[in-house]
C-alpha positions in Angstrom: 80.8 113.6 105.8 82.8 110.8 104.7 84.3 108.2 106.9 87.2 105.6 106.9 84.6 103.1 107.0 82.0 104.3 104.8 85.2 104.9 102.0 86.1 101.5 102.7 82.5 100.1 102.1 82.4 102.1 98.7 85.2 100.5 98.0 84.4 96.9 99.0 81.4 97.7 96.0 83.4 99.2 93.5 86.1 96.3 94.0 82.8 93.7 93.5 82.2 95.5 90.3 85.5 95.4 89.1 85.2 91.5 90.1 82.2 90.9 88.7 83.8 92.5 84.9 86.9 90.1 85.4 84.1 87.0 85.5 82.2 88.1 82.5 85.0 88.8 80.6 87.4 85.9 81.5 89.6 87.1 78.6 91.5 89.2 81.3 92.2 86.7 83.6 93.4 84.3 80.6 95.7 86.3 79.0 97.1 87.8 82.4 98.0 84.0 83.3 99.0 82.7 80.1 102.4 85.1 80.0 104.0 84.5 83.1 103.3 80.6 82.2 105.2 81.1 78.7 107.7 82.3 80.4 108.4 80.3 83.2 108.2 77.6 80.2 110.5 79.6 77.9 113.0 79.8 80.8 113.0 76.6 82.3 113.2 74.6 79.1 114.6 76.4 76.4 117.2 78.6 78.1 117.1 76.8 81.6 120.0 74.4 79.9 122.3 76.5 79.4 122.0 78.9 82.3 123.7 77.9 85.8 123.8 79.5 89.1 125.9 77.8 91.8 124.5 76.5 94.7 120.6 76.5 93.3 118.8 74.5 91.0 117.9 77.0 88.1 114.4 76.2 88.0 113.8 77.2 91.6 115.9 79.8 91.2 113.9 81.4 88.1 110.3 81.0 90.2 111.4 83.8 92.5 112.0 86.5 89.4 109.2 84.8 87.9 106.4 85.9 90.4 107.6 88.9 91.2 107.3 89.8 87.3 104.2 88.1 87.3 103.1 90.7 90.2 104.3 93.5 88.3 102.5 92.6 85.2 99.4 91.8 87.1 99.2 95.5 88.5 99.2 96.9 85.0 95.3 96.0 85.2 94.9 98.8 87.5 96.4 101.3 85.4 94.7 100.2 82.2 90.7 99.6 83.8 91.0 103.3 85.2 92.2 104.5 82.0 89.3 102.7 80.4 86.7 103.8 83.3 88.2 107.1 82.3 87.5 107.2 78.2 84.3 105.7 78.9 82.6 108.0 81.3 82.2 105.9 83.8 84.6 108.3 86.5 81.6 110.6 85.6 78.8 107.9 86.4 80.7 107.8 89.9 81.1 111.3 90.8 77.0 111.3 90.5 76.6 109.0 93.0 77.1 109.2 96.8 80.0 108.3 97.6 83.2 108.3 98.6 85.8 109.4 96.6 88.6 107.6 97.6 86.2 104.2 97.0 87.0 104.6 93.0 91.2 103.6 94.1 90.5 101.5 96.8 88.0 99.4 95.0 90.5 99.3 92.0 93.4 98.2 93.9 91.9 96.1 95.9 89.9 93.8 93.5 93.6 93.8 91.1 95.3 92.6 94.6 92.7 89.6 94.5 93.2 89.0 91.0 97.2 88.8 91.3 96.1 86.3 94.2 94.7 83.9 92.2 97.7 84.1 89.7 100.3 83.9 92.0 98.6 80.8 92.9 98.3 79.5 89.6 101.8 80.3 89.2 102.8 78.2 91.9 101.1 75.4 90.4 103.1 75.6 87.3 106.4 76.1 89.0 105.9 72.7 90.9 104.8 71.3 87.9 108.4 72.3 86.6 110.3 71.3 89.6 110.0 74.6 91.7 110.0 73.3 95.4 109.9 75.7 98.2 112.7 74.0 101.3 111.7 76.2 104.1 109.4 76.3 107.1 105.3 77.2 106.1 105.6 80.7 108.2 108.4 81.8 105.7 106.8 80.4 102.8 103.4 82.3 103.7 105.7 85.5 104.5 107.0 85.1 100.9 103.9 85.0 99.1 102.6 87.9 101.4 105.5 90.1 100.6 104.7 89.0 96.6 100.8 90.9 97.0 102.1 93.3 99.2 105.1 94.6 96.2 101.7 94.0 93.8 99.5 96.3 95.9 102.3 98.9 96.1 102.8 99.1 92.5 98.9 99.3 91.5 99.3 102.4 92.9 101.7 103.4 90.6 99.7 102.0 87.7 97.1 103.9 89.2 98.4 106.9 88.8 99.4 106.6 85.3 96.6 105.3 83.9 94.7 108.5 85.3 97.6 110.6 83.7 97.4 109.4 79.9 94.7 109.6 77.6 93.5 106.3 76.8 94.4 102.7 77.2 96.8 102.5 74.0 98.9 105.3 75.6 99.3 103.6 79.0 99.6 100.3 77.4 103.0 101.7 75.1 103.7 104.1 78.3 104.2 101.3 80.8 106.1 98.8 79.5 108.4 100.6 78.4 109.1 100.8 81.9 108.1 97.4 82.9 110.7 95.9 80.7 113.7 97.9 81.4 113.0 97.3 84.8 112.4 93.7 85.3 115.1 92.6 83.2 117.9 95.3 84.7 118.0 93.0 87.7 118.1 89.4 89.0 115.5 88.1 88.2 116.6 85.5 85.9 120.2 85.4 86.1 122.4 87.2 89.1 123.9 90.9 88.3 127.3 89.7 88.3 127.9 89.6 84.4 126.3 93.5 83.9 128.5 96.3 82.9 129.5 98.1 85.8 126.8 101.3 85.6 123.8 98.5 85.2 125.2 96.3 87.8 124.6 99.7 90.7 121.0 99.8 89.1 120.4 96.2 89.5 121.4 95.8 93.2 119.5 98.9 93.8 116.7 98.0 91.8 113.5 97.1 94.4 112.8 94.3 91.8 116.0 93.0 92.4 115.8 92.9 96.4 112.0 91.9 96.7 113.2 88.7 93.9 115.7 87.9 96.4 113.9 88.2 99.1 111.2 86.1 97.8 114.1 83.6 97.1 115.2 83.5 100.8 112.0 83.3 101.8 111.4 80.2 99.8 114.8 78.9 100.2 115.6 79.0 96.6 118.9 81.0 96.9 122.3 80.3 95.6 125.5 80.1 97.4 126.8 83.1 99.1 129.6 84.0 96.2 126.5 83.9 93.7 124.9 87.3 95.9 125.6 90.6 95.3 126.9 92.8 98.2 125.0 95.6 97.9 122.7 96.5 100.8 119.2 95.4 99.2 120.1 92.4 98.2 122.1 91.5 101.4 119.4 92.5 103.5 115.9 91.9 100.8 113.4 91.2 103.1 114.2 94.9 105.1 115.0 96.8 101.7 111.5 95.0 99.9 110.0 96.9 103.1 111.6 99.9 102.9 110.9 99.7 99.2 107.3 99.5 99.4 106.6 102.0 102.1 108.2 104.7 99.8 106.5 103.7 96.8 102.9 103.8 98.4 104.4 107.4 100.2 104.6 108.7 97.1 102.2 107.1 94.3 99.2 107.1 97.0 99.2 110.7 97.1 99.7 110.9 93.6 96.6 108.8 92.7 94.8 110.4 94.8 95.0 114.4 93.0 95.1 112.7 89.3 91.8 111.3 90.5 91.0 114.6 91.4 91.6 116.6 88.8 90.3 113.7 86.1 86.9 113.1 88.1 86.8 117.3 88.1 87.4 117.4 83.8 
């Protein structure tokens, strides 16, 4: 009979395995890192210029949208190595040995949660290097960075349970950002939602990318004056929305992974 803590040791080995891939191939972690780099570079010195927010110094400003797109990006991994586990056969290697189930996901999520580690931190790096400075108290700073892996880990789960849905890598690959992109950019995470038509502004204050961006922002002290911040309830009150935001994504999507696991390992 499988227990919390055997399912959690499977998983502690599948998430060294998945580890141990990321090392020999270091092409993943390179190419993960090097976008969110070009971008903060992109924004910060082609288009920083000409961009103003009042009260906050753009650059600072752009780091909180900036890792939380990072985070976003970085959980695609989880979607695309189970899609890959899946053509390959090796969801079929696993079923034959004995163990938990469950391990497959928590191993998958949880080496991905290490990995967006390591790039946030990288990403921090390069935003000081910019002239990203955080201004508040090392307890908030640590709460902002926690709430960054925490919005990551929710939305592996998602990946999660599209990359078990579609057929191969290519189709999650064109499948999720499509998503991605809409999403990240509908929202404040490079300039405020002010300037949006009217029907995007209500998605982009409602957006979760939107509230935990500002939260992370607060969090860091890198906000801009109050007339710069939407009144909409997320982004008025991020750090309780980003929350309330997560909780409901891992309600639903943990479930979710869980039977498209299911019925892929049963195929």
């Amino acid at each position: 009979m499988t227990t919390i803590a055997s399912a959690l040791a499977d998983g502690a080995v599948v998430a060294k395995r998945n580890l141990l891939k990321i090392a020999r191939v270091p092409d993943l972690l390179v190419f993960s890192t090097i976008q969110p780099i070009m971008f903060v570079l992109l924004f910060a010195y082609v288009f920083g210029a000409e961009i103003v927010i009042p009260g906050v110094n753009y650059r600072e400003y752009l780091m909180g949208g900036i890792f939380v797109q990072t985070c976003i990006f970085g959980a695609t991994i989880t979607g695309s190595g189970l899609a890959n586990d899946m053509k390959n056969g090796i969801i079929d290697r696993f079923r034959s040995l004995p163990m938990a189930r469950s391990a497959v996901l928590i191993g998958r999520t949880t080496s991905d949660l290490l990995n967006n580690t390591l790039v946030v931190v990288i990403m921090a790096l390069t935003g000081l290097l910019v002239g990203w400075r955080i201004r508040t108290s090392f307890l908030e700073a640590a709460a902002g960075f926690l709430l960054l892996l925490l919005f990551a880990y929710s939305i592996s789960w998602v990946m999660a349970t599209v990359g078990l849905t579609v057929s191969s890598v290519e189709v999650f690959n064109n499948a999720v950002f499509l998503v991605i992109f809409p999403l990240t950019f509908i929202a404040n995470t490079f300039v405020g939602t002010d300037g949006l038509p009217a029907p995007l502004k209500v998605v982009a204050e409602w957006n979760p990318v939107s509230a935990v961006t500002q939260a992370v922002r607060e969090l860091f002290g890198n906000t801009p004056s109050e007339s710069a911040v939407s009144d909409a309830w997320p982004l008025q009150n991020p750090v309780l929305a980003s929350i309330l935001y997560m909780i409901l994504i891992l309600a639903i999507f943990v479930p979710l992974a869980v039977n498209r696991y299911k019925k892929a390992a049963s195929r």
